[in-house]
Backbone as JSON, one array per atom type, in Angstrom:
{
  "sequence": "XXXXXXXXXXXXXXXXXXXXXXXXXXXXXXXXXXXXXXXXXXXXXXXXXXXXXXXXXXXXXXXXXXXXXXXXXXXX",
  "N": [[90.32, 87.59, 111.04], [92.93, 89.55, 110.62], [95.75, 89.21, 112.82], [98.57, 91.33, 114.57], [100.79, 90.31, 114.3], [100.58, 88.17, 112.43], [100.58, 90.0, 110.62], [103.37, 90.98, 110.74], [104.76, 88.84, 110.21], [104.39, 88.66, 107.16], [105.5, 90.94, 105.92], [108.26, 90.87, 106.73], [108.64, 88.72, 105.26], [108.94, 89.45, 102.61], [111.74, 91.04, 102.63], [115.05, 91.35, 103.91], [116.35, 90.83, 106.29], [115.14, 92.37, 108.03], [114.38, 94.9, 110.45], [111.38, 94.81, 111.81], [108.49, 95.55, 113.51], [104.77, 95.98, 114.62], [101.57, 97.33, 115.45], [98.33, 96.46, 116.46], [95.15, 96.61, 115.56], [93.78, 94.95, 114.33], [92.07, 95.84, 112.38], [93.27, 98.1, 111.97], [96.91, 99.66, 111.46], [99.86, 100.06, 112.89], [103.33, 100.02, 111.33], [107.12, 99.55, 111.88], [109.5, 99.86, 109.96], [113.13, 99.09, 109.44], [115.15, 98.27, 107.44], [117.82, 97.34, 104.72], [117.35, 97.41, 102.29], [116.17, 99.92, 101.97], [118.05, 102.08, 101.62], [119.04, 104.77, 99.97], [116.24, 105.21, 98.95], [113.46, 107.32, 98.51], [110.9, 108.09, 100.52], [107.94, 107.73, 99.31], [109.02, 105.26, 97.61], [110.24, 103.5, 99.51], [107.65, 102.69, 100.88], [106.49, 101.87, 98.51], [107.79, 99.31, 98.23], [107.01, 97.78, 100.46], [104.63, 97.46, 99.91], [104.47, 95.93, 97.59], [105.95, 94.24, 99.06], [103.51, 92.76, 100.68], [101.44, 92.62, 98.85], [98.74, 91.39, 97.35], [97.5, 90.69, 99.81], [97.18, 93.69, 101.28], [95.02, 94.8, 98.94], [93.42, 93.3, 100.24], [93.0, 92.12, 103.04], [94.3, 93.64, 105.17], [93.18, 96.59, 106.17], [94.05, 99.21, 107.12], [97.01, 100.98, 107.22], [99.3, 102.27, 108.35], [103.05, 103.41, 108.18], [106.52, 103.71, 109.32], [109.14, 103.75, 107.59], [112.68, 102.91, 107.71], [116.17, 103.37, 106.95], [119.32, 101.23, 108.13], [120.49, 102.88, 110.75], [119.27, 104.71, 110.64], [117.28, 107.8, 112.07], [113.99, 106.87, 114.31]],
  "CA": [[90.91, 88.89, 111.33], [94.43, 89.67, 110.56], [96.7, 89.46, 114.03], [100.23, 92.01, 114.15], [101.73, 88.62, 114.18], [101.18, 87.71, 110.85], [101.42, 91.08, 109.38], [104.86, 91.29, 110.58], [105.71, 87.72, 109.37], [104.38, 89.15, 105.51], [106.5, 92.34, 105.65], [109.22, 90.33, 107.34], [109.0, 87.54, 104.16], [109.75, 90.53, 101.68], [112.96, 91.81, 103.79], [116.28, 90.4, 104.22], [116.93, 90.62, 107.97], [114.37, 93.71, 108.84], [113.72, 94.45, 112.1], [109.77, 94.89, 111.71], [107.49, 96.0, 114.79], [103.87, 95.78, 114.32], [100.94, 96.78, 116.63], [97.39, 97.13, 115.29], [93.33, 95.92, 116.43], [93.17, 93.76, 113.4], [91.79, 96.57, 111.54], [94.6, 99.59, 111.98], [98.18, 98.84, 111.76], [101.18, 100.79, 112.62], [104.79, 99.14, 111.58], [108.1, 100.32, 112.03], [110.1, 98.72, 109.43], [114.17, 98.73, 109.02], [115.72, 97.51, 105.73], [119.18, 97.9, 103.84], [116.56, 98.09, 100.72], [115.59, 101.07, 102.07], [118.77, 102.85, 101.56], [118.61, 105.65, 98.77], [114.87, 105.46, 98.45], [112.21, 107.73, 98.58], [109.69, 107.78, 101.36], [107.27, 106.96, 98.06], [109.48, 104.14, 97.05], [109.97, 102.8, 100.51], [106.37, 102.47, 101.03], [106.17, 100.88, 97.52], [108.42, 98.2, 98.13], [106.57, 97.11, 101.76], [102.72, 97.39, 99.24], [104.57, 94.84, 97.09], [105.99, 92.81, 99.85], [101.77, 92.63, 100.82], [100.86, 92.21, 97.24], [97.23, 91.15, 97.21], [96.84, 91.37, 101.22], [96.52, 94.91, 101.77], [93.71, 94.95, 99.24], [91.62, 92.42, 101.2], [92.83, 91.29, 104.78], [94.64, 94.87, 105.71], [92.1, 98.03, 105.88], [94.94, 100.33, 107.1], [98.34, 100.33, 107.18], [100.71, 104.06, 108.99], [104.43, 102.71, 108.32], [107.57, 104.19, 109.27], [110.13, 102.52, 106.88], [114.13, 103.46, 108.0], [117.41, 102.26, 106.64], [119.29, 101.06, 109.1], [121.36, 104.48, 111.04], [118.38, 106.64, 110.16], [116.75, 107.67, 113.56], [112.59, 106.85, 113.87]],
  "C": [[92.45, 88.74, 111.37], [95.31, 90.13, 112.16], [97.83, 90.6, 113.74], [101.01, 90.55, 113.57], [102.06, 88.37, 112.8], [100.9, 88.53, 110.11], [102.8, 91.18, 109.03], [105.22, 90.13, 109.98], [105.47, 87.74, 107.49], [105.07, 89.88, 105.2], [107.97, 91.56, 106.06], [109.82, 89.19, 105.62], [109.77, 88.42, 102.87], [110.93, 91.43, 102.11], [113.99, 90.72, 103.52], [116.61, 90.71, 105.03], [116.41, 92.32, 108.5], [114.04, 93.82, 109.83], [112.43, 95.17, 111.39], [108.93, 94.57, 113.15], [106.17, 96.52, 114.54], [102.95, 95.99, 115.11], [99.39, 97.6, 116.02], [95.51, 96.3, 116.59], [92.95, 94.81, 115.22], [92.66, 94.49, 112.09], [93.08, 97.77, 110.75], [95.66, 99.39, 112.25], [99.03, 100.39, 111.96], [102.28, 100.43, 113.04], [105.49, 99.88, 111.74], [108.85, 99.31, 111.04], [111.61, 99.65, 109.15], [114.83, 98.3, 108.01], [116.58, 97.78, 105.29], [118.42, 98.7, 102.89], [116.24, 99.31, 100.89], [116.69, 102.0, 101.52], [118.81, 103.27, 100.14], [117.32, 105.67, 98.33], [114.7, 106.29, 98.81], [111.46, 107.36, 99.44], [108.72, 107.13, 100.62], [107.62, 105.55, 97.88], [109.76, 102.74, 98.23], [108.58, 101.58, 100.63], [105.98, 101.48, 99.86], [106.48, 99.54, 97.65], [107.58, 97.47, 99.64], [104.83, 96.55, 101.06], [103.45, 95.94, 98.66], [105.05, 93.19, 97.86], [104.58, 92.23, 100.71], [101.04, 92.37, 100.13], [99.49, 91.61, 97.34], [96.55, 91.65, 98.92], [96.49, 91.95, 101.41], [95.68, 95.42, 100.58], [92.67, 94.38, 99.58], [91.92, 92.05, 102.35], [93.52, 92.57, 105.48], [94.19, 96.07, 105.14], [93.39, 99.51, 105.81], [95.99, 99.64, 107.55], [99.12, 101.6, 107.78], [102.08, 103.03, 109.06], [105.74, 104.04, 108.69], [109.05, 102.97, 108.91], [111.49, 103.28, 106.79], [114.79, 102.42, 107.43], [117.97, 102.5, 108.13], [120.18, 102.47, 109.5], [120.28, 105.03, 110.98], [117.25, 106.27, 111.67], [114.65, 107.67, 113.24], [112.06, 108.11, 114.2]]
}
């Protein structure tokens, strides 16, 4: 069973200095993720870039995933 722990250290590996906050049952996750990358995206494109920093994971060891993905300044 997948811990927060080492969700956040997968979302964390695709980041360059994200704050990432993680709290889930193993099954149901909901992060808060931070990122420069984020800046000028798309809510869409956000979200894209956190699927690829998960890249095979979330389709076999994470069922669900609710993210809120901010650049940094932008209020949660």
């Amino acid at each position: 069973m997948v811990t927060p722990e080492q969700l956040k250290s997968w979302i964390d590996a695709g980041f360059d200095n994200a704050e990432v906050t993680v709290e889930g049952d193993g099954h149901h996750f909901e992060a808060v993720i931070v990122a420069k990358e984020f800046e000028g995206k798309t809510r869409i494109q956000r979200h894209q870039l956190v699927y690829a920093a998960l890249g095979d994971k979330m389709k076999a060891e994470v069922h669900a995933l609710s993210m809120k993905t901010l650049a940094p300044g932008e209020q949660a």
